[in-house]
Structure formats: structure tokens, C-alpha cells
MISEZA-419906 format. One record per atom (N, C-alpha, C): residue number from 1; residue in one letter; atom name; x, y, z. Coordinates in steps of 0.05 Angstrom, whole numbers. Atoms other than C-alpha are relative to their C-alpha. Layout:
N
ATOM  i  aa  at  east  north  up
ATOM  NUM  A  CA  X  Y  Z $
...
***
This chain:
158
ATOM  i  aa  at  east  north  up
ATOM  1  X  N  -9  21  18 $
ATOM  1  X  CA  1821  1942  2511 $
ATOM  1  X  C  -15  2  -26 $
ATOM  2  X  N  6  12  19 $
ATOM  2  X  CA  1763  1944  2465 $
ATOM  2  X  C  11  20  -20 $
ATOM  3  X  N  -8  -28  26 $
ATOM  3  X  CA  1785  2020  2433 $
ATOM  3  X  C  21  -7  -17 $
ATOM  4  X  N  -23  13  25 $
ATOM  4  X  CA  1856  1990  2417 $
ATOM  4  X  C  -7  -17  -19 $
ATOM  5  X  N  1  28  34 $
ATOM  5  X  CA  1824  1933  2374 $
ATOM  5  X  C  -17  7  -14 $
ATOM  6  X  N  17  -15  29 $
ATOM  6  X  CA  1775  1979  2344 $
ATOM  6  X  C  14  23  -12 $
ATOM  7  X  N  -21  -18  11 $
ATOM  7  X  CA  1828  2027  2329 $
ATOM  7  X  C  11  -19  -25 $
ATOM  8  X  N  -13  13  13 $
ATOM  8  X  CA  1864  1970  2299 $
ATOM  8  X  C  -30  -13  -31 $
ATOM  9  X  N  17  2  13 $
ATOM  9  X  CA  1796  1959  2259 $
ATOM  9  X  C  -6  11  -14 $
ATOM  10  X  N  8  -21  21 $
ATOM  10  X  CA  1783  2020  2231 $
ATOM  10  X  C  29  7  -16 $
ATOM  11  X  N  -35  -5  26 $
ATOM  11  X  CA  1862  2026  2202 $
ATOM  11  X  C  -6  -16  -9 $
ATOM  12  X  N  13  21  15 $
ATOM  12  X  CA  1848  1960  2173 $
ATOM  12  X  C  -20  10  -28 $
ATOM  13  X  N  30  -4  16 $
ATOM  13  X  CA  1783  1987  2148 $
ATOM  13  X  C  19  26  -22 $
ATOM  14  X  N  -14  -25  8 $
ATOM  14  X  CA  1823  2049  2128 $
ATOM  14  X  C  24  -1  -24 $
ATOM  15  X  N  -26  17  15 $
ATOM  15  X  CA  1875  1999  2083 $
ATOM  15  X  C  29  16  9 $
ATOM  16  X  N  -26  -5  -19 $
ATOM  16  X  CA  1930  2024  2136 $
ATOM  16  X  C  11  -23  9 $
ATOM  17  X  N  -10  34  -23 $
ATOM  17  X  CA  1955  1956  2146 $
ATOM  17  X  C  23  6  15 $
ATOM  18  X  N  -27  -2  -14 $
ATOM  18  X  CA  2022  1970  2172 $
ATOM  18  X  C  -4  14  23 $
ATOM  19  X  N  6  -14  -22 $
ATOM  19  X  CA  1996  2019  2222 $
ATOM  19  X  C  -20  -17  14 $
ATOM  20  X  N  30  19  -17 $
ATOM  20  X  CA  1925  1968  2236 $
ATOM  20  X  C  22  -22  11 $
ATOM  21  X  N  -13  16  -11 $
ATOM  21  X  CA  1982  1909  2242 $
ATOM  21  X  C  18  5  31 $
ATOM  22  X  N  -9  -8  -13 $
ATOM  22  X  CA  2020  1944  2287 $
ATOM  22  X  C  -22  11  27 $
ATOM  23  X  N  31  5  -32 $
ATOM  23  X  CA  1951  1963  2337 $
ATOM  23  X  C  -4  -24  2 $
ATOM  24  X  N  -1  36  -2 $
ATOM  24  X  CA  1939  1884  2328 $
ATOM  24  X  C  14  -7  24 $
ATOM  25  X  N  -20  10  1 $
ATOM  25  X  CA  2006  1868  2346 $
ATOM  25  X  C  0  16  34 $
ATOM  26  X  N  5  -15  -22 $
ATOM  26  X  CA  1998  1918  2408 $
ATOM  26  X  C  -19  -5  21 $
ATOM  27  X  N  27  4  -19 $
ATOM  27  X  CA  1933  1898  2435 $
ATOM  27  X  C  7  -29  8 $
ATOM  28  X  N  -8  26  -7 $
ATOM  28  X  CA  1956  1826  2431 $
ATOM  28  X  C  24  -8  23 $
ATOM  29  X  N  -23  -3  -23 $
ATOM  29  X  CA  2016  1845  2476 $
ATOM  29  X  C  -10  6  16 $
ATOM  30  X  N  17  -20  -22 $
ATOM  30  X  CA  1974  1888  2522 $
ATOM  30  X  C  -13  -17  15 $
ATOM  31  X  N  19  9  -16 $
ATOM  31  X  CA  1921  1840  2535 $
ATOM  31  X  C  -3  -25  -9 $
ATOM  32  X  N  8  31  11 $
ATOM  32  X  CA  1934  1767  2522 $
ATOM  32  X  C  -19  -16  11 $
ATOM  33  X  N  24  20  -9 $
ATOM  33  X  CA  1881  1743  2559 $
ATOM  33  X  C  -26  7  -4 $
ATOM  34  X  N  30  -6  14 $
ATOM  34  X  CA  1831  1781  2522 $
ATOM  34  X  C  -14  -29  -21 $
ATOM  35  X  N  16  18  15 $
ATOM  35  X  CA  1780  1740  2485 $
ATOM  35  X  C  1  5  -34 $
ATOM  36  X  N  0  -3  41 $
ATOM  36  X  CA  1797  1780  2421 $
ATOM  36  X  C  30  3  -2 $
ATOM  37  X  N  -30  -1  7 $
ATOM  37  X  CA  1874  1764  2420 $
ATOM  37  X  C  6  -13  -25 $
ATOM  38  X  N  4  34  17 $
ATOM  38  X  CA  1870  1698  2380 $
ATOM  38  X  C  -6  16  -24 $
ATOM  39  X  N  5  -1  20 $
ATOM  39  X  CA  1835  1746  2336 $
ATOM  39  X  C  17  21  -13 $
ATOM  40  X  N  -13  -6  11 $
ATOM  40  X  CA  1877  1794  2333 $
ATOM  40  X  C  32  -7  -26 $
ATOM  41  X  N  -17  11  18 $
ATOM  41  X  CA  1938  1754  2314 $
ATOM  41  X  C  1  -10  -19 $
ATOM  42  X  N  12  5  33 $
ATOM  42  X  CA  1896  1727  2257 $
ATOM  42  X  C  4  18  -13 $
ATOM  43  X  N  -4  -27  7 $
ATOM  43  X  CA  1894  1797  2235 $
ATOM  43  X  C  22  10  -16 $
ATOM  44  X  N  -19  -6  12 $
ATOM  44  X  CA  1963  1803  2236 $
ATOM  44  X  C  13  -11  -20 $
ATOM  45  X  N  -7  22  22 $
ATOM  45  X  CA  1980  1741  2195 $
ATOM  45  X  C  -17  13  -23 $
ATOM  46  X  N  11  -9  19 $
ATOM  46  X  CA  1927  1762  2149 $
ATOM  46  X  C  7  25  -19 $
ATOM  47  X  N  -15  -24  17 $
ATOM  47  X  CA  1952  1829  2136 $
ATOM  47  X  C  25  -4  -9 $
ATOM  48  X  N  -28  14  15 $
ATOM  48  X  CA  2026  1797  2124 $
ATOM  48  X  C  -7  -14  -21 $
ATOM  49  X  N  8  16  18 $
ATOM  49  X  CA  1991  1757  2074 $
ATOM  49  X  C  -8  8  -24 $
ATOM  50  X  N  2  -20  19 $
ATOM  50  X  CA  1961  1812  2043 $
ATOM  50  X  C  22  14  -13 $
ATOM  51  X  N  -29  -25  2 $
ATOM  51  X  CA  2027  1852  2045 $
ATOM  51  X  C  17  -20  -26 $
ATOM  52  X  N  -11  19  17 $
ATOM  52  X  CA  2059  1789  2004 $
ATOM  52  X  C  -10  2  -30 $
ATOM  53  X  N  15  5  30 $
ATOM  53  X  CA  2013  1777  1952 $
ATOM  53  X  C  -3  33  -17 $
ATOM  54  X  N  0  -32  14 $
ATOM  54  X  CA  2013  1861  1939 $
ATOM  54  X  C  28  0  -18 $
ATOM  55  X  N  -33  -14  13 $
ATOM  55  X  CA  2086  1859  1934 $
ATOM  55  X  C  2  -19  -22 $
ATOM  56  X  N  -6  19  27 $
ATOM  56  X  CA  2088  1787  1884 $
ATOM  56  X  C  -28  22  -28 $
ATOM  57  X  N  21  -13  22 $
ATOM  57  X  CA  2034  1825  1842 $
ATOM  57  X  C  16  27  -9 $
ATOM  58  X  N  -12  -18  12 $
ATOM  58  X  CA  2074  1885  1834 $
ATOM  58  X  C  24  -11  -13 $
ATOM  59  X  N  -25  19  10 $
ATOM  59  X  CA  2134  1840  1820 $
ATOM  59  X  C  -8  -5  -21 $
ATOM  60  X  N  9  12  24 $
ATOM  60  X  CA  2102  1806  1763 $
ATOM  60  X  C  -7  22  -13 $
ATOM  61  X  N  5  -17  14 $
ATOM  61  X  CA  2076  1874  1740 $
ATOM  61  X  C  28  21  -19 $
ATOM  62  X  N  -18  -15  8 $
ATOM  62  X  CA  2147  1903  1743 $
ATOM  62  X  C  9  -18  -26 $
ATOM  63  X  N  -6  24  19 $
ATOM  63  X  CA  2171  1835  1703 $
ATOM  63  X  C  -11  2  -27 $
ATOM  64  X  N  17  -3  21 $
ATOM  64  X  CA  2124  1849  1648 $
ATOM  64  X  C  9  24  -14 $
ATOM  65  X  N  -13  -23  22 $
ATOM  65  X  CA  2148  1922  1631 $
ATOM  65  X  C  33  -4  -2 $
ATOM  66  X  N  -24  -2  3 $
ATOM  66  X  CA  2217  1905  1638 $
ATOM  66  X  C  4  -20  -32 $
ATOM  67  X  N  6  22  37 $
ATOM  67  X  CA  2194  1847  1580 $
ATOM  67  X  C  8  19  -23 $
ATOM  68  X  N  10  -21  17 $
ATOM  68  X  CA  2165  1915  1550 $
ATOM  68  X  C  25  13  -12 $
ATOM  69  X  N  -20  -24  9 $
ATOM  69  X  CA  2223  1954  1552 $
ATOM  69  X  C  26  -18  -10 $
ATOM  70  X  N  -28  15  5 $
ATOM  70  X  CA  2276  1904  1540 $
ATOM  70  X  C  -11  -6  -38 $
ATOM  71  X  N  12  -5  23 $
ATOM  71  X  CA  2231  1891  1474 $
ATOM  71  X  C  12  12  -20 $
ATOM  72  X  N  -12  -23  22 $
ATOM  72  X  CA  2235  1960  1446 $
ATOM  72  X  C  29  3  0 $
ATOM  73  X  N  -26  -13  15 $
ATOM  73  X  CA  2308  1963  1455 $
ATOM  73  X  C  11  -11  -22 $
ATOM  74  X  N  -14  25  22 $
ATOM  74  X  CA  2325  1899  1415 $
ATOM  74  X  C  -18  14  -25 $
ATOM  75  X  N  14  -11  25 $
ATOM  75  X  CA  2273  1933  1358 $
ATOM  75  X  C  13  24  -4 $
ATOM  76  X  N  -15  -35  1 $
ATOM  76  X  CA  2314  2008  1369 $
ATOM  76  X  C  19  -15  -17 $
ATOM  77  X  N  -25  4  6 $
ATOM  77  X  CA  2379  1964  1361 $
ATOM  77  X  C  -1  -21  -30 $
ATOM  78  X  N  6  9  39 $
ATOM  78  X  CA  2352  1927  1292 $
ATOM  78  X  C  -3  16  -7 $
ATOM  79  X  N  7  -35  24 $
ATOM  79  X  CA  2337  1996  1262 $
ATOM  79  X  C  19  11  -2 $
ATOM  80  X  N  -26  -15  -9 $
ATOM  80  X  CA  2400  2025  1290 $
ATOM  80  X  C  23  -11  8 $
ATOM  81  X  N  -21  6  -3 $
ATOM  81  X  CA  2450  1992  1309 $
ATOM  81  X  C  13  -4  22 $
ATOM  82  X  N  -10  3  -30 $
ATOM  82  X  CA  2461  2000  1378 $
ATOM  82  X  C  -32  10  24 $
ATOM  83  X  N  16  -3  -26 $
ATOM  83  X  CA  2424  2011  1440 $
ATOM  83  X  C  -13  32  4 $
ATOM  84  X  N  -9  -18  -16 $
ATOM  84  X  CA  2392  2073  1466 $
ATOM  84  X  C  11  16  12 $
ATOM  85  X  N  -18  -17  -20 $
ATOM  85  X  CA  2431  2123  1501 $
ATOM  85  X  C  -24  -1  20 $
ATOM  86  X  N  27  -2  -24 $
ATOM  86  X  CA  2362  2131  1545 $
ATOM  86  X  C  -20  -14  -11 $
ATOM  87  X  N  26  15  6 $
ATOM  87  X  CA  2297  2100  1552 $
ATOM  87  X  C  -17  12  -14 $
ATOM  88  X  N  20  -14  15 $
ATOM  88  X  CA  2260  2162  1532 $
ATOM  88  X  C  8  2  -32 $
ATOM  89  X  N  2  -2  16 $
ATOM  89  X  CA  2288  2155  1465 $
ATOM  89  X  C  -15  -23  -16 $
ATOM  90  X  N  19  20  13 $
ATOM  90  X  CA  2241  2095  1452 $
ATOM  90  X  C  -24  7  1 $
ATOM  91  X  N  31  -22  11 $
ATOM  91  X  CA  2181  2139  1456 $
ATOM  91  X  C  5  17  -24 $
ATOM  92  X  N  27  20  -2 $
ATOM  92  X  CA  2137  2139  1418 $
ATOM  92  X  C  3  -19  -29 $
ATOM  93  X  N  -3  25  14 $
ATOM  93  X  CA  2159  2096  1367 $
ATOM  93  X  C  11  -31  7 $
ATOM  94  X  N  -2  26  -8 $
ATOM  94  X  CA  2178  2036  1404 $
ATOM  94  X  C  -11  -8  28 $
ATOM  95  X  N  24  -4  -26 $
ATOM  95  X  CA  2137  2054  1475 $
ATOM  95  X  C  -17  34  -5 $
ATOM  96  X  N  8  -24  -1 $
ATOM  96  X  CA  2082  2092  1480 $
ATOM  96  X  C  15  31  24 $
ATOM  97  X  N  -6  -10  -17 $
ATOM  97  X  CA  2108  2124  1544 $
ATOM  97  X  C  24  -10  16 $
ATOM  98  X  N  -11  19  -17 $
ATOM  98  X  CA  2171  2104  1590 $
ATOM  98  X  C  -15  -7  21 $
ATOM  99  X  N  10  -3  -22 $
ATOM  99  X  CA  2139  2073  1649 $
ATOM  99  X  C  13  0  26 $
ATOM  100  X  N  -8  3  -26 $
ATOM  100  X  CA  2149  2070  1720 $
ATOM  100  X  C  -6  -19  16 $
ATOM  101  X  N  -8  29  -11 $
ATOM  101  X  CA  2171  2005  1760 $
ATOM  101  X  C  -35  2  15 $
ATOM  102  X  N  18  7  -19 $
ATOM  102  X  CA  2106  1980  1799 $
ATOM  102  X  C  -6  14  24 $
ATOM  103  X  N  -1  -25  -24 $
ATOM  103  X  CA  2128  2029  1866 $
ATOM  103  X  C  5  21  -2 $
ATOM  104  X  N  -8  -26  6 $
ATOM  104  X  CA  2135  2084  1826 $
ATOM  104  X  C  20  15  -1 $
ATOM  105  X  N  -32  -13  5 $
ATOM  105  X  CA  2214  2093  1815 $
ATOM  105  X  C  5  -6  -37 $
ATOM  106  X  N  1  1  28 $
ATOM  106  X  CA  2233  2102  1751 $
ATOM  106  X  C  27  -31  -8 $
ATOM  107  X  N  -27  27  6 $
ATOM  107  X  CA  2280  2036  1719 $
ATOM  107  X  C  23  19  -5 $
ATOM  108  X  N  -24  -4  4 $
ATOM  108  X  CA  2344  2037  1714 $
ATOM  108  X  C  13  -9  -24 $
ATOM  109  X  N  -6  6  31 $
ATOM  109  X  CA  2376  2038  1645 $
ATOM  109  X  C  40  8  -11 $
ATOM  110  X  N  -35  -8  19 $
ATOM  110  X  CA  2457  2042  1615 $
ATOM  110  X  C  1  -16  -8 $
ATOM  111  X  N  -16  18  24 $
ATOM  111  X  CA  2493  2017  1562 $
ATOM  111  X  C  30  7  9 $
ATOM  112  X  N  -35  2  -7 $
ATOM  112  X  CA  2564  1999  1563 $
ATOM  112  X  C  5  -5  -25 $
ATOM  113  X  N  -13  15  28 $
ATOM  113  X  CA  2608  1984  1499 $
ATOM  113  X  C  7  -16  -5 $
ATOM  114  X  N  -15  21  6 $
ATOM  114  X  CA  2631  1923  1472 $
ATOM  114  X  C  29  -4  -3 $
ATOM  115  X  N  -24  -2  4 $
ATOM  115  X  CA  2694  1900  1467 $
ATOM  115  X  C  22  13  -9 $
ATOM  116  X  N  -12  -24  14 $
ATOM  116  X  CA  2717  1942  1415 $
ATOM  116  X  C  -3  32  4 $
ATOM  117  X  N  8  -23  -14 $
ATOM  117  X  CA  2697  1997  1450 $
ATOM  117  X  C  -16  22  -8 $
ATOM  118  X  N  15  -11  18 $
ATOM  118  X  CA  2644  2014  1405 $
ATOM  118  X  C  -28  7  27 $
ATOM  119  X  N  20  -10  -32 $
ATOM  119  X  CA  2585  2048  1451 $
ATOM  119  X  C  -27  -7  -13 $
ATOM  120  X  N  22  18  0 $
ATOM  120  X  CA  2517  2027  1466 $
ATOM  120  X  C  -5  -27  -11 $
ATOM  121  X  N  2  18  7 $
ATOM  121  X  CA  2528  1958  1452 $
ATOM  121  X  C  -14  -23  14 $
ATOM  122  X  N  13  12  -29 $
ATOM  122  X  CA  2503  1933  1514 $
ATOM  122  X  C  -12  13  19 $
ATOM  123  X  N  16  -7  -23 $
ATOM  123  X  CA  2447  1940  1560 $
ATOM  123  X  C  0  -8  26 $
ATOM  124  X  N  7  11  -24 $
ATOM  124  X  CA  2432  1929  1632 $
ATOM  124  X  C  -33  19  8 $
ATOM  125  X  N  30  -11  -10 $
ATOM  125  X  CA  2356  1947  1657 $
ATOM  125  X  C  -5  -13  21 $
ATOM  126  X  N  4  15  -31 $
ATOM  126  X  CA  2336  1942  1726 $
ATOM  126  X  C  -23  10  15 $
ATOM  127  X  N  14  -16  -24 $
ATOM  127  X  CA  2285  1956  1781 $
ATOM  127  X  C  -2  -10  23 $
ATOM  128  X  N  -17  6  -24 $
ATOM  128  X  CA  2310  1955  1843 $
ATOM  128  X  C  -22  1  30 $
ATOM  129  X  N  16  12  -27 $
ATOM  129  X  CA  2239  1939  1885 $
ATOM  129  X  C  -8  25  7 $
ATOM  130  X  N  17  -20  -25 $
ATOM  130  X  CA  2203  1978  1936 $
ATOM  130  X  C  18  19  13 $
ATOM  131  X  N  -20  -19  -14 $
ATOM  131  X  CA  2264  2017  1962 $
ATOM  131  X  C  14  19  -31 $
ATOM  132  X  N  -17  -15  27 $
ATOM  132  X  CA  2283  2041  1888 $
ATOM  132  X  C  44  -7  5 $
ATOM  133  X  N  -26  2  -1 $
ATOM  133  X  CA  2357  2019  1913 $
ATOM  133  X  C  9  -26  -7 $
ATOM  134  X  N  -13  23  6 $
ATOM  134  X  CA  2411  1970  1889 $
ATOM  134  X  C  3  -17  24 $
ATOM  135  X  N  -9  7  -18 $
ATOM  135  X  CA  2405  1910  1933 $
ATOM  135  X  C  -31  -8  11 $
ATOM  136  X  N  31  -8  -14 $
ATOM  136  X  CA  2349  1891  1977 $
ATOM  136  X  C  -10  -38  5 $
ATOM  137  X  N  11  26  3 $
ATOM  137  X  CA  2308  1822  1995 $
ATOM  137  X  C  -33  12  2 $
ATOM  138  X  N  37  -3  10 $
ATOM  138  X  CA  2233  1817  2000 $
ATOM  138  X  C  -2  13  -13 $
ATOM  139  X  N  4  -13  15 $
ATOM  139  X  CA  2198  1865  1969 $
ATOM  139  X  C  11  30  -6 $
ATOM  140  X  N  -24  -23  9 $
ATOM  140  X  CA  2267  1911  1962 $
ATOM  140  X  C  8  -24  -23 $
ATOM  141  X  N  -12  11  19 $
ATOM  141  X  CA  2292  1859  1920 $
ATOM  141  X  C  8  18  -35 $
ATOM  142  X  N  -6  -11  29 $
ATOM  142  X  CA  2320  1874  1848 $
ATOM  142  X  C  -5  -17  -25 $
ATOM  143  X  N  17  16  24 $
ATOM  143  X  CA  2292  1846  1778 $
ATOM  143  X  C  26  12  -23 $
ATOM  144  X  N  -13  -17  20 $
ATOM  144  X  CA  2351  1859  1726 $
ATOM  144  X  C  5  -9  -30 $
ATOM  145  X  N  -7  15  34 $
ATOM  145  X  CA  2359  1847  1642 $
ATOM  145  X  C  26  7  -3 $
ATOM  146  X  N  -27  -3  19 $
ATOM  146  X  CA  2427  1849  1614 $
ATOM  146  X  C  -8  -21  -26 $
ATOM  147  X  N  -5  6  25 $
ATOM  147  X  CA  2415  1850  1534 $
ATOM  147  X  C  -26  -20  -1 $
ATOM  148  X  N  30  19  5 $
ATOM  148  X  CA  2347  1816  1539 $
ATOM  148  X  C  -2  -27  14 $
ATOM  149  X  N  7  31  -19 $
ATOM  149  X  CA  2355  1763  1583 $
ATOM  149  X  C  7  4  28 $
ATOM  150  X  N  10  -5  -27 $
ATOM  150  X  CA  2328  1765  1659 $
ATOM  150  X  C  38  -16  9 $
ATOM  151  X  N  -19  11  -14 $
ATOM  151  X  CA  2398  1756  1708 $
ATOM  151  X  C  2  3  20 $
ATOM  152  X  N  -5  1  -32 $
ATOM  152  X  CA  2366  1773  1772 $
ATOM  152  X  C  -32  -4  -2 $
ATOM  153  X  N  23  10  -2 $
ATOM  153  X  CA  2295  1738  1786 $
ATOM  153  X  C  -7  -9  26 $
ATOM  154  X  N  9  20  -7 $
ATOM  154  X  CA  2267  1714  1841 $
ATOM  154  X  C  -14  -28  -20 $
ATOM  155  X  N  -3  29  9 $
ATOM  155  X  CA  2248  1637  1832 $
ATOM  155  X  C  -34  -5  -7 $
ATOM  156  X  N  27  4  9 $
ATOM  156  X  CA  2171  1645  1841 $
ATOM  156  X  C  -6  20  -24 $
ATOM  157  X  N  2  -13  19 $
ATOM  157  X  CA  2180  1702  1786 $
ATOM  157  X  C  -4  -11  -27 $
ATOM  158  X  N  -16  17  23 $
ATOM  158  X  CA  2198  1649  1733 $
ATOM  158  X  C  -18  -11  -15 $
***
């Protein structure tokens, strides 16, 4: 009993939470009448706790470059006239660099045309979370701008 909960100790120690939660979550099944169950399942709460506050912290970080980049386009499209065709053409005069969403996918960026079917008239910018895909809850969720103003947020984002 005690190897599983020092296994689950040293992943922990190791910032393996998902794999330490999962020995926790195992030992606590295994041997509920151990004396260190109680503590494990603390454990596991704790590391879900951790796992939360990682993912709102990258959220807010994504939120911030999307600020960034929604920014430079409205400054591209006062100089010019329209939008972008890509992000990298806002380096390096309106970003130093394009960046990359908080989990390391790159945003998502098109223009569409206006009515008159004049092109790059319109933006949409997105980052589509921890899975890089359209769609998603927790920390898959999606963060999106159309034309500078946020139209997909979570609520504690705000």
C-alpha cells in the first residue's frame, strides 16, 4: 500500500499531476481503509485545483494576446484599409512577433468581405483552448474576436 502512495508522491513531486492524481485515485480505491486514504483524496482535489487555476491563468494569458493582436489589426486597417490577409503580416511593425495561444497552437485568423464584396473587411480571431480545436468546454473551450470585440468568453474571463 505504502509504494502506491509514494509513487503517487513522487509524480506529484515530479509535477505529473494527471498521472500522481490518477495513483491517488488508485490507492484510494485499493485500500480504503488505509489511514492515508483521506489523504489521498485531498491530493486529488488539490491537484484538480491546481489543474483549474493553470488552465484560468492560461485563459487570461490567451485573452490578453488576442487584446494584442486584435489591436494591431485595427492599427494595420487605419494605415490600410482593410485587414490582414495573415497575422504574420503585422510583424514587426504592429507585433513584435505572432504569438502562440497559451497551449502552444497557433490562433486562428480570416477575413471575410463586406457586403460589397470588398475583401478583408472583416475579421474573426480565435483560440480554440487546450485541444487547439473548434468547440470544446473546460479548458478546450474557445475565446473568439470578430472585428475587435470578444464574442465567445467565458463569464469569469470578463
Amino acid at each position: 500500500a505504502k509504494e502506491l502512495f509514494n509513487k503517487a508522491l513522487a509524480l506529484e513531486k515530479e509535477q505529473k499531476l494527471d498521472e500522481a492524481a490518477a495513483a491517488y485515485k488508485q490507492f484510494a480505491e485499493k485500500y480504503p481503509k488505509s489511514p492515508l486514504r483521506e489523504q489521498a483524496e485531498k491530493s486529488v482535489q488539490s491537484i484538480e485545483n491546481i489543474k483549474i487555476i493553470e488552465s484560468r491563468g492560461k485563459a487570461r494569458f490567451a485573452v490578453e494576446h488576442l487584446k494584442e493582436i486584435a489591436k494591431a489589426c485595427e492599427r494595420f486597417r487605419a494605415e490600410k484599409g482593410a485587414y490582414p490577409d495573415g497575422l504574420e503580416e503585422l510583424v514587426p511593425q504592429y507585433l513584435t512577433a505572432v504569438p502562440s495561444c497559451a497551449w502552444g497552437h497557433a490562433y486562428n485568423y480570416r477575413t471575410e468581405p463586406d457586403e460589397t464584396g470588398k475583401p478583408n473587411r472583416k475579421y474573426v480571431l480565435a483560440c480554440f483552448g487546450s485541444d487547439g480545436l473548434p468547440g470544446g468546454e473546460e479548458d478546450a473551450f474557445d475565446l473568439i474576436i470578430e472585428e475587435g470585440e470578444f464574442v465567445q468568453i467565458h463569464e469569469w474571463l470578463r
